[in-house]
C-alpha positions in Angstrom: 0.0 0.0 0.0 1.4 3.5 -0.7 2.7 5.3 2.1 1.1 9.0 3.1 4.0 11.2 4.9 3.5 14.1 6.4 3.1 17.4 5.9 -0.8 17.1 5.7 -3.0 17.6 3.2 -4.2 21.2 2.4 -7.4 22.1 4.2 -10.2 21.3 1.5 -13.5 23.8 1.6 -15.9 23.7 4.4 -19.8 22.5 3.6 -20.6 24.0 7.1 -19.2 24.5 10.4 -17.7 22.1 12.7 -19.5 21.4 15.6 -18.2 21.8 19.2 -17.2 18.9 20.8 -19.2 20.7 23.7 -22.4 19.7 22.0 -22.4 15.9 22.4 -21.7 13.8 25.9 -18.3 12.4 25.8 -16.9 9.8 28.0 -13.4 8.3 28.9 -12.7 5.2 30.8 -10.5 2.5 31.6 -11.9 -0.6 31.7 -11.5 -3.4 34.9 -9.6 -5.0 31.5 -6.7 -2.1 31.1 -8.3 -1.5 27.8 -9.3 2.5 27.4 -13.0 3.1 26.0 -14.2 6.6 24.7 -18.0 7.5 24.0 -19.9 9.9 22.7 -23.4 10.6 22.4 -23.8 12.9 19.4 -26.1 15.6 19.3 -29.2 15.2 16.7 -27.9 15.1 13.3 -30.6 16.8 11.4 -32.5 15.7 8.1 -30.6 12.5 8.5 -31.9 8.9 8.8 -30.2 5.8 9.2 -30.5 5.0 5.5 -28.2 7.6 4.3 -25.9 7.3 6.9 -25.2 3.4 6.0 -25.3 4.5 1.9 -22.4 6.9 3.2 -20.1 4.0 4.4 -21.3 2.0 1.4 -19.8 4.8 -0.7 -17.3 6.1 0.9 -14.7 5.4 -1.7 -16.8 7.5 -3.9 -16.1 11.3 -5.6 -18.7 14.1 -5.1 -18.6 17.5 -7.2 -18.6 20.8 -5.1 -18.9 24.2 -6.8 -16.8 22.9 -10.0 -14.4 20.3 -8.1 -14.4 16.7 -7.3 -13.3 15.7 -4.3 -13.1 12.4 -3.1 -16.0 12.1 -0.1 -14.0 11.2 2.5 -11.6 14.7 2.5 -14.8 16.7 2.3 -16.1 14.7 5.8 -13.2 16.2 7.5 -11.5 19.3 5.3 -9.2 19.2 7.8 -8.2 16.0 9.2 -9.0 13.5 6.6 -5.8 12.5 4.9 -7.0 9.6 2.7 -9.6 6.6 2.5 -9.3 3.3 0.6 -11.1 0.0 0.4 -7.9 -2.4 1.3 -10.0 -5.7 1.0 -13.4 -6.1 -0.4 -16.3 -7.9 1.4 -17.0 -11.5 0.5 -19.8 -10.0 -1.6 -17.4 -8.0 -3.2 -18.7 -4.8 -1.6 -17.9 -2.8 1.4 -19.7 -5.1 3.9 -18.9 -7.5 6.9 -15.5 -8.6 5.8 -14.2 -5.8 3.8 -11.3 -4.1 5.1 -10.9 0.1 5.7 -7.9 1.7 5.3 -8.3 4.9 7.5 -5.3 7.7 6.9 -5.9 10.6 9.2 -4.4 13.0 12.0 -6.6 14.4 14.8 -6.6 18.4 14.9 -4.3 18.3 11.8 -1.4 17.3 14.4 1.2 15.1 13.4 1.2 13.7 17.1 -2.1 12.6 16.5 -1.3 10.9 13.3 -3.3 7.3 12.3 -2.8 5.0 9.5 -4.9 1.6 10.1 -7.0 -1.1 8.6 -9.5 -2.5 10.2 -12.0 -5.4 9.1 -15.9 -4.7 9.1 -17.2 -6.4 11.3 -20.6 -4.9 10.6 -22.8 -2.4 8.6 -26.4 -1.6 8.2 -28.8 0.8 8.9 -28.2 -0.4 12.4 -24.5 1.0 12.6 -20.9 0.0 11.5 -18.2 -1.4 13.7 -15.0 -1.6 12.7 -11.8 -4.1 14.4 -8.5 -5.0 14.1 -6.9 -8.2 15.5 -3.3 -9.0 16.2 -2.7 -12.8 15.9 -5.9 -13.1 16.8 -6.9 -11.2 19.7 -8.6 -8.3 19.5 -7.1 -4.7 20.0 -9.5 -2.3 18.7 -12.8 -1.5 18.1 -15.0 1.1 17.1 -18.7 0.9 16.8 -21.3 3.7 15.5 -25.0 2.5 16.2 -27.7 4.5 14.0 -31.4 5.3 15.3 -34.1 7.6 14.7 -35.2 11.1 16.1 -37.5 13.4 16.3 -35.8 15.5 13.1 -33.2 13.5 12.1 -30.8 10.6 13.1 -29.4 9.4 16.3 -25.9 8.4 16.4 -23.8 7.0 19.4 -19.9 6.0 18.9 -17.9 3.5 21.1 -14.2 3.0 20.7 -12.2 0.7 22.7 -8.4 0.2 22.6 -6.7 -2.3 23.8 -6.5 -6.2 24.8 -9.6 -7.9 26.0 -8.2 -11.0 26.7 -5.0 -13.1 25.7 -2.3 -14.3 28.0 -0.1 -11.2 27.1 -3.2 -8.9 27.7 -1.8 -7.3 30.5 2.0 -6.4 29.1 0.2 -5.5 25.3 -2.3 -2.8 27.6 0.4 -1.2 29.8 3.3 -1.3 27.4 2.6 -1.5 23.9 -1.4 -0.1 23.8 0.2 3.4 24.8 2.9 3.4 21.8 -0.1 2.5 19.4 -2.7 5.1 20.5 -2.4 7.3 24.0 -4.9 8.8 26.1 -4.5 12.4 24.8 -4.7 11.1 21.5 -7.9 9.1 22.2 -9.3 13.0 23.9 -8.6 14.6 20.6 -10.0 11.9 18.4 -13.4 12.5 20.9 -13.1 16.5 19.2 -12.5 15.0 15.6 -15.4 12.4 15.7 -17.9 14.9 17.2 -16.7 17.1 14.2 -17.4 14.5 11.6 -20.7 13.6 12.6 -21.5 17.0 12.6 -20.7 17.5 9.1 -23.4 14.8 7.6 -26.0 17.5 8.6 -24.5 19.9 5.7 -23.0 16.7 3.0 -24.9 14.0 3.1 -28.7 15.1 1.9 -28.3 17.0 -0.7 -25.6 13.9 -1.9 -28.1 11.3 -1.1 -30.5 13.2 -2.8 -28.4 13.6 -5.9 -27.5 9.5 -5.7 -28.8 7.8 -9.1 -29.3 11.1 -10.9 -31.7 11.8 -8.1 -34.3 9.1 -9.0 -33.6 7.0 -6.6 
């Protein structure tokens, strides 16, 4: 897979402003296991449903035109901390479903500290949610989980992400030595900023794309 180096992307345009983390309910914990869990309960997204928001991770490999550029999807979710997106292993199916593979390139706040590049398996995705995991020989040392439901005037939308060993005879030296080189606490604190910022942003790119999806005939 190609390599992405630093310095960052340039900033891409803005399709509406970034929510403060300050508007959803964030949590950060350390689990009886050692593992570190961070949640969020995201404020409304408006004239959203679940629908779109599992056609968006069906697409997300996908280009969208914006006043006379095409960007690829993914750098227009976050202008600022979306580095690059690809589909590293299809599905069974051939899609982007349970058993596909993301390949998620990013850096939280635009800072090189807070610099990711992963692949994770799907482990699910529907109009219930997606979760995503990665497994070292086996045992599992990451997930992240975002479970879709409906409101009053739009979507509800909850994210879970847990680092760490669950179980595993070398749970307890991977947690308090090597879990902190892969992804730290402050790191974990911005990505709870980033996320909320995301989410935020389906409220101003995703129905007006979902609409346009088909032609708009679908």
């Amino acid at each position: 897979m190609k390599p992405w180096q630093l310095p960052l992307l340039p900033e891409r345009p803005y399709l509406g402003l970034l929510k403060p983390v300050a508007s959803a309910a964030t949590s950060q914990t350390v689990l009886p296991t050692g593992q570190f869990m961070w949640t969020i309960e995201h404020e409304t997204i408006r004239g959203v449903t679940p629908a779109m928001l599992c056609w968006w991770f069906e697409t997300l490999g996908e280009t969208m035109e914006y006043r006379g550029t095409t960007y690829p999807r993914y750098l227009l979710w976050h202008p600022r901390d979306h580095i690059h997106w690809e589909l590293a292993a299809r599905s069974p199916t051939g899609g982007t479903g349970q058993g596909a593979q993301f390949r998620i390139v990013e850096a939280f706040g635009a800072n090189p500290t807070f610099y990711v590049d992963s692949t994770e398996v799907v482990e699910k995705l529907d109009e219930e949610g997606i979760s995503l995991v990665r497994r070292i020989a086996g045992v599992e040392v990451f997930r992240l989980e975002h479970r879709f439901g409906f409101a009053s005037d739009g979507a509800s939308y909850h994210s879970r992400m847990v680092v760490g060993a669950a179980s595993g005879m070398a749970r307890r030296i991977f947690n308090r030595v090597v879990r902190p080189m892969l992804f730290t606490q402050a790191m974990g604190a911005a990505w709870l900023t980033h996320n909320v910022e995301e989410v935020g942003m389906f409220e101003h790119l995703l129905p007006p794309l979902y609409a346009a999806r088909n032609g708009g005939n679908a």
